[in-house]
N, C-alpha and C positions, 0 to 999 in steps of 0.2 A: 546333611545325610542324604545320599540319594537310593533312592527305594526302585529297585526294577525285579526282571523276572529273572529269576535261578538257570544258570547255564549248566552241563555235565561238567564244566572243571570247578563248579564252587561245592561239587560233593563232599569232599574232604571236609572243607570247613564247615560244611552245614552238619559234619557227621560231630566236628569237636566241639560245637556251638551247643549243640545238643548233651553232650558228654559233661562239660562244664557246666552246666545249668541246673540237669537234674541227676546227675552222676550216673548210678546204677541201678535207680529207681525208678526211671520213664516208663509206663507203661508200656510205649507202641516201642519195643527194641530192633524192628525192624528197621527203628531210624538212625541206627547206627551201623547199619548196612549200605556200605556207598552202591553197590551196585542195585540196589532196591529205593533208592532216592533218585538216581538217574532215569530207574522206570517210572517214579513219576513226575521227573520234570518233563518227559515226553509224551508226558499223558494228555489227553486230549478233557480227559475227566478229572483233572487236579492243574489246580494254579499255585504255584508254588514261587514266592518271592524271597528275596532279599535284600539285606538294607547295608549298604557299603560306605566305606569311611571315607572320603571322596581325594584326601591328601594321602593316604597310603593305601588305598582303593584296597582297603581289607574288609572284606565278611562278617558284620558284627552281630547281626539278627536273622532271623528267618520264620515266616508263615506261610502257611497255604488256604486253600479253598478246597473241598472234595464237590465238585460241582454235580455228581451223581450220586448222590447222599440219601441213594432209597428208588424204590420201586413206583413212586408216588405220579409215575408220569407227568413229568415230573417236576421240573425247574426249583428241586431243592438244594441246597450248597452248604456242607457243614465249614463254618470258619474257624477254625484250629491251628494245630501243632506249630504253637508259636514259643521262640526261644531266641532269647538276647544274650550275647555273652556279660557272663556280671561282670568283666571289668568296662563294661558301658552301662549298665543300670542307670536311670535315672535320666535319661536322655530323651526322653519322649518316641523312642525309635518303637514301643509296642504299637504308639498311637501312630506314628506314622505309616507303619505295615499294617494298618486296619483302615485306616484312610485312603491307603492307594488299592487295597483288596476290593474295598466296595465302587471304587471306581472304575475298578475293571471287568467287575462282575455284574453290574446294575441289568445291564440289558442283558445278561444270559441268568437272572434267576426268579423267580416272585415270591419264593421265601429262605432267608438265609439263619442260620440257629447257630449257638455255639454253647457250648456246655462248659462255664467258668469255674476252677476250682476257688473254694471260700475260705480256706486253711491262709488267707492273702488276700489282702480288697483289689490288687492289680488290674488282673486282666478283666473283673467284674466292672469296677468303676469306669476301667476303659471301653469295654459295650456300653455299658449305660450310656456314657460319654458322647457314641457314635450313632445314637439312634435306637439300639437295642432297645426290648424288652422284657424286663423279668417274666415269665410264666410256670416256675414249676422250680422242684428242689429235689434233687435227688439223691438220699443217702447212703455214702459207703461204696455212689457205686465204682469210683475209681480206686486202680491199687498202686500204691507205693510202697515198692520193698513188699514188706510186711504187713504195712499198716493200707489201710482204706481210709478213702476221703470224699468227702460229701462236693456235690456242684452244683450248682445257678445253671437254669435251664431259660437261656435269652432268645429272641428272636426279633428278627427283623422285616418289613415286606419292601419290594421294590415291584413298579410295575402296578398290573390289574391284578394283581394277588386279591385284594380282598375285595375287588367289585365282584372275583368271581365265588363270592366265597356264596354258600347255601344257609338260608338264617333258619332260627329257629330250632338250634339243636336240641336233643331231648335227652335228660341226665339223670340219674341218681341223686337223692338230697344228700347223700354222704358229699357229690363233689360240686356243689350247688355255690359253697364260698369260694373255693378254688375259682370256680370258672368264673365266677363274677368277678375275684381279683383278677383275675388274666386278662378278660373282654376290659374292664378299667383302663389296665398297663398299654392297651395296644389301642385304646381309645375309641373302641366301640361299645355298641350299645348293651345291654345285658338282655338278649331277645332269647335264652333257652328259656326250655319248658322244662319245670321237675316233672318228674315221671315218677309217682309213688305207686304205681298198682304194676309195672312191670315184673313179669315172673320170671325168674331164672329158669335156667336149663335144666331138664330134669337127670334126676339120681338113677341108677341103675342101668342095665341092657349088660348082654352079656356079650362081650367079641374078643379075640382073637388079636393082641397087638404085637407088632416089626416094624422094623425100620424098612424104608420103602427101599425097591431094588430097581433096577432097570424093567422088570417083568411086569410090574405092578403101576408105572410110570402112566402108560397111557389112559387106565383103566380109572385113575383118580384124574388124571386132566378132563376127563369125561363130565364130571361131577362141577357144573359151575355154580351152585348154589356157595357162598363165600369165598370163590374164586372170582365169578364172574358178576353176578346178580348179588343184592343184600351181602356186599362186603361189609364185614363187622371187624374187621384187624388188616391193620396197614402195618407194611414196614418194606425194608432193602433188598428186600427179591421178590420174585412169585414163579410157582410151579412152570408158568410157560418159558420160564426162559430157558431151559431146556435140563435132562437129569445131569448130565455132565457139567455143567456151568453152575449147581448147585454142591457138587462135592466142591471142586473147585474152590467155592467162595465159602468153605467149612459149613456147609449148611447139609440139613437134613431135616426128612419129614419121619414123623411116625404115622401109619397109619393101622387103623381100626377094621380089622374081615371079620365078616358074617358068614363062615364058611369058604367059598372062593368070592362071596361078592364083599366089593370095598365099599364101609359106609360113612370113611372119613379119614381125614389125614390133618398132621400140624405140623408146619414147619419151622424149622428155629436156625438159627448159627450160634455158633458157642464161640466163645474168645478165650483161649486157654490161658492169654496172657493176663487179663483182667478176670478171669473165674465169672464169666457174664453169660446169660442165655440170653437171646433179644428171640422171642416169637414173632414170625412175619408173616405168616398166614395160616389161615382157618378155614378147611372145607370140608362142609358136612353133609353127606345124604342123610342121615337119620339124630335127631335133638340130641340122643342119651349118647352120643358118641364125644359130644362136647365136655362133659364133666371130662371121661374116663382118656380121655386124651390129654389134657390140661393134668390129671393128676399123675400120668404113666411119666407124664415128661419133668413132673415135680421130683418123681421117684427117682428116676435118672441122675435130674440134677444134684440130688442131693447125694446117692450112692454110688455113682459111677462116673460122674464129669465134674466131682467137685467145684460147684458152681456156689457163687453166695449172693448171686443178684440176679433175678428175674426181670423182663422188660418189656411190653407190649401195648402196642399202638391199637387203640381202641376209638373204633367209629364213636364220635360223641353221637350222634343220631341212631345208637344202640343200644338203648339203655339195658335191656335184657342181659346182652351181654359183660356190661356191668356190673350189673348187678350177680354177674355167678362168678365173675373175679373176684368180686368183693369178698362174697362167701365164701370162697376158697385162700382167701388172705391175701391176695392185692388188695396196692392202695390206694387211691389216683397222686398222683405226683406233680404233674404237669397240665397245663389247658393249655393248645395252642389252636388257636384259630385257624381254618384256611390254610392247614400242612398238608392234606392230601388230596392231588386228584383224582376224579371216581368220574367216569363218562364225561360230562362237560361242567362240572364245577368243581371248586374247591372245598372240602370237607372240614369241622375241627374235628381237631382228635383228643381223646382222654388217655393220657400215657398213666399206665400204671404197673406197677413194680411191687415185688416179693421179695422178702430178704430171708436166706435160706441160711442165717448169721445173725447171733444176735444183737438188737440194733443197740450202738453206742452214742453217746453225745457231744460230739470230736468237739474241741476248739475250733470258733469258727469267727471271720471279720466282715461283717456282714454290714451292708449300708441299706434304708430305710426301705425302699422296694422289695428288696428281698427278705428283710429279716419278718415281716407279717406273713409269707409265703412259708418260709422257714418252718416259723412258731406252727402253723394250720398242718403242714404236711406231716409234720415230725408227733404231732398229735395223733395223727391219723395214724401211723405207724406203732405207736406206742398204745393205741387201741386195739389193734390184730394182736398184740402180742399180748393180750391178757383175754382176750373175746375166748379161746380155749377153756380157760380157768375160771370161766363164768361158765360156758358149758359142759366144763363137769360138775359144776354145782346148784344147776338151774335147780335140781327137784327139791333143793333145801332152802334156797333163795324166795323167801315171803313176798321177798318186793314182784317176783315175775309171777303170784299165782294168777290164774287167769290170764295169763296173755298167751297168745300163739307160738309157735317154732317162729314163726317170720316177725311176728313184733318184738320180743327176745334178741333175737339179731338185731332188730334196728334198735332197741335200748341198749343191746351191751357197747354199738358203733359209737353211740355217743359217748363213751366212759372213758377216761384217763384212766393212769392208774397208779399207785403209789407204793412205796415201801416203809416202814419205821421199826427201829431195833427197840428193844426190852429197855424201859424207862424213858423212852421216850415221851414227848408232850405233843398229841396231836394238836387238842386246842387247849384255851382255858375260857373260865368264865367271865365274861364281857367283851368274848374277841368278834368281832362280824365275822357275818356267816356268809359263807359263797356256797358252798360246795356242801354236800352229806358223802360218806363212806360206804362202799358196800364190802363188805368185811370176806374177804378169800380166803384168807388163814391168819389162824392167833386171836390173840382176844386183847379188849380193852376194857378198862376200869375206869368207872365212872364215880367222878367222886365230888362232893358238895366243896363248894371252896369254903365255907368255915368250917373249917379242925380239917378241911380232905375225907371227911369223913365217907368211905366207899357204901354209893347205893344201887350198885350193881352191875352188870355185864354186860359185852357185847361178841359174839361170836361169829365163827362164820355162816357165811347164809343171813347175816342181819346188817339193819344198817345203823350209820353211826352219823349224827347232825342231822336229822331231816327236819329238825324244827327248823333249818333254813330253810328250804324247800316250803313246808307248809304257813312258815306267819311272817319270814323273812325280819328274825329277830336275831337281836346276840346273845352268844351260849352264855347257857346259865351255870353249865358247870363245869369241871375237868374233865380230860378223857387223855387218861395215861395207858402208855401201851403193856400192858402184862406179859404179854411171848410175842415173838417177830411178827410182824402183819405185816402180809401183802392188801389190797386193797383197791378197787375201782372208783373211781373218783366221778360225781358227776354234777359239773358245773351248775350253777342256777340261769345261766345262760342259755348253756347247750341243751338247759330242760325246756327250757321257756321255747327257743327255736322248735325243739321236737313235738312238745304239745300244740304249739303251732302246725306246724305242718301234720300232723297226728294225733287228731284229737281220741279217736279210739284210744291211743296207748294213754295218754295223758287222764282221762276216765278211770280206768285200773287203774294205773300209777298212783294216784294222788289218793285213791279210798286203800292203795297196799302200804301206804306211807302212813295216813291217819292209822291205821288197824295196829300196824306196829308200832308207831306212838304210842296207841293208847296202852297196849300191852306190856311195852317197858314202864309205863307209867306206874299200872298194877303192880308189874314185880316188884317195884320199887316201894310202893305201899306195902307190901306182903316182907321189905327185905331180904329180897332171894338176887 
């Protein structure tokens, strides 16, 4: 098979290669636009190959390189849009267009990434194969057709990539295992700092939001606090590159007036074809302009650009801001070391993502690096999606009395969460104990395993199994679901970590667990 670079007469075939492979479902349909494949086989920023049948010199594969894959000053290269015609499958032609990519690429990048779909071990095992590294999982965010699909977020360095990288980043404990998995994959050493006392952004200020115009243009490039100085969000453009060259490239800011002065701006691109916002920069004069920016363009996405995936490249050396993604329902998804340049060194970044869709649990064929990443992220995600439903019930919730608005957040982040229909069996008696329930809606019955005999309730606002938590025994009795429960779930693991790193909460915690022990106990004696 011989592998070379795409000329303007193998358009056609690179448009049917594509055609045949993923029908009418490819996301990027521009690539079935030959004269939009000829603009980037003469790009100067896309490498664009094929791989030819050497006895009928026919066109049977094709990939590229976006060698300007971000504002990152740069030397980043997304390795993608890669398609075999199926009547060559199985020919090793994906691996050989990933073999001659990185050979041509090596001296023009010092970090290359590619985002593998996991609906198929293919193109995953073929990165792993070639160097790659898993670092992060991303759900839902690509579309097919109709449907969404989840991706393996790999990367690879080439070069002084990671001599130049800056150590010691400072994180969130929410993404404290992530990143450790990631710094592992890419085989370095685990040097962040958790950052437990970082305060998010504050609530409130009152201004004035539009979308930014040419009039308005100069008066935000003024403003280099997260433009210039203390960047807190990296991505594929930035304000200076000029207001024309950001419509251009579907991009827009919103920005934030104090009457005629501007106290902030956020800019994003939307992908109409994938329903994607990707935020690529953050510039703020005044703190409280941070929330109400982040939430206008929530509002957007959801009512007006029909979007179902949020995406934002986050300074790991930021924790603050973080930490008010977090609260706001990002989740970190990704750790990637040493993707962004910032003055003279290379930065990690924390990619975190919102789904503005509710999240599903696609079939997926996942091989050993990814699938612990997987399991981590996808927990993560399925904790924002019930943290709401804990805070509409905190003032009923026994387990939170005494603890803060901010330690509340950090216990409901550790919670899974669960479901079970009418007669169902949570546990029974003698099964090991992992995990206690905290009960969101419905009730369960508690009942003696000799005769089943019922000696009492549990509803919502209480919890259900904390004798694991407190003696680390196995249950003593049944616990049959009476009406549907929903429910938060919270490991003896993920408690054991939090009382670790939180010994405040774990104080409360563990005397609101005994209290309500003891009190079921009573009722129990009492037969109520």
């Amino acid at each position: 098979m011989r592998i070379r670079e795409a000329t303007d007469t193998d358009t056609h075939r690179i448009r049917e290669i594509f055609e045949a492979t993923y029908g009418e479902d490819y996301a990027y349909s521009e690539f079935y636009k030959e004269p939009y494949l000829k603009k980037l086989i003469y790009s100067d920023d896309t490498l664009m190959l094929v791989a030819e049948e050497p006895k009928a010199g026919l066109v049977v594969g094709t990939a590229a390189v976006v060698l300007e894959s971000g504002a990152y000053t740069d030397l980043v290269g997304e390795f993608g849009r890669l398609a075999v015609h199926p009547d060559f499958w199985g020919q090793e032609i994906s691996s050989l267009l990933l073999e001659e990519r990185l050979k041509l690429v090596g001296d023009r990048l010092h970090v290359g990434f590619m985002e593998a779909r996991v609906s198929h071990p293919y193109s995953l095992r073929n990165g792993l194969r070639h160097g790659f590294s898993a670092v992060g999982f991303l759900p839902l965010k690509l579309r097919f057709g109709d449907e969404r699909e989840n991706t393996a977020l790999l990367v690879r360095y080439f070069g002084e990539a990671l001599k130049l990288r800056r150590n010691h980043p400072r994180i969130i404990p929410e993404a404290y295992q992530l990143a450790g998995l990631a710094l592992d994959e890419v085989g370095l050493e685990r040097d962040f700092i958790v950052d437990e006392k970082a305060a998010p952004y504050p609530h409130g200020g009152e201004y004035e939001l539009q979308e930014l115009t040419a009039t308005g243009y100069s008066s935000l490039l003024r403003i280099e606090r997260g433009r210039l100085r203390n960047r807190e969000v990296f991505g594929p453009l930035r304000l200076h590159y000029g207001f024309f060259r950001l419509r251009a490239e579907h991009s827009n800011y919103l920005i934030a007036r104090n009457g005629e002065h501007i106290a902030g701006g956020i800019g994003f691109t939307l992908d109409d074809e994938e329903n994607i916002a990707r935020i690529f920069e953050l510039i703020c004069l005044e703190d409280h302009t941070v929330r109400i920016l982040l939430r206008e363009l929530e509002r957007k996405c959801r009512e007006e650009y029909d979007i179902c995936y949020v995406e934002i490249d986050v300074n790991a050396h930021s924790p603050r801001m973080q930490r008010t993604l977090l609260e706001m329902g990002y989740v970190p998804a990704a750790y990637v070391p040493a993707l962004a340049f910032h003055r003279v060194e290379r930065l990690d970044v924390l990619k975190m993502a919102r789904l503005l869709t509710p999240l599903e649990i696609l079939s997926m064929d996942l091989v050993p690096p990814v699938q612990g990443l997987a399991e981590l992220i996808l927990r993560g995600f399925e904790r924002q999606q019930i943290l709401p439903r804990i805070g509409a019930l905190t003032e009923k919730i026994r387990l939170f009395e005494g603890l803060t608005e901010e330690q509340i957040q950090r216990l409901g982040a550790a919670c899974g969460q669960a479901t079970f229909s009418e007669g169902d069996q949570i546990f029974s008696a003698g099964d090991e104990c992992g995990e206690t329930y905290l009960l969101l809606e419905g009730e369960v019955q508690i009942l003696m395993a000799e005769g089943e005999r019922a000696v009492g309730t549990v509803g919502p606002g209480e919890c259900l199994g904390e004798v694991s938590l407190l003696m680390a025994t196995k249950h003593s009795a049944d616990a049959l679901v009476g009406s549907p429960v929903r429910a938060a779930v919270l490991l003896r693991d993920d408690l054991q970590d939090l009382v670790r790193q939180r010994p405040d909460i774990g104080v409360v915690l563990y005397r609101n667990l005994a209290r309500g022990l003891g009190e079921k106990l009573r009722r129990a004696d009492l037969g109520q």
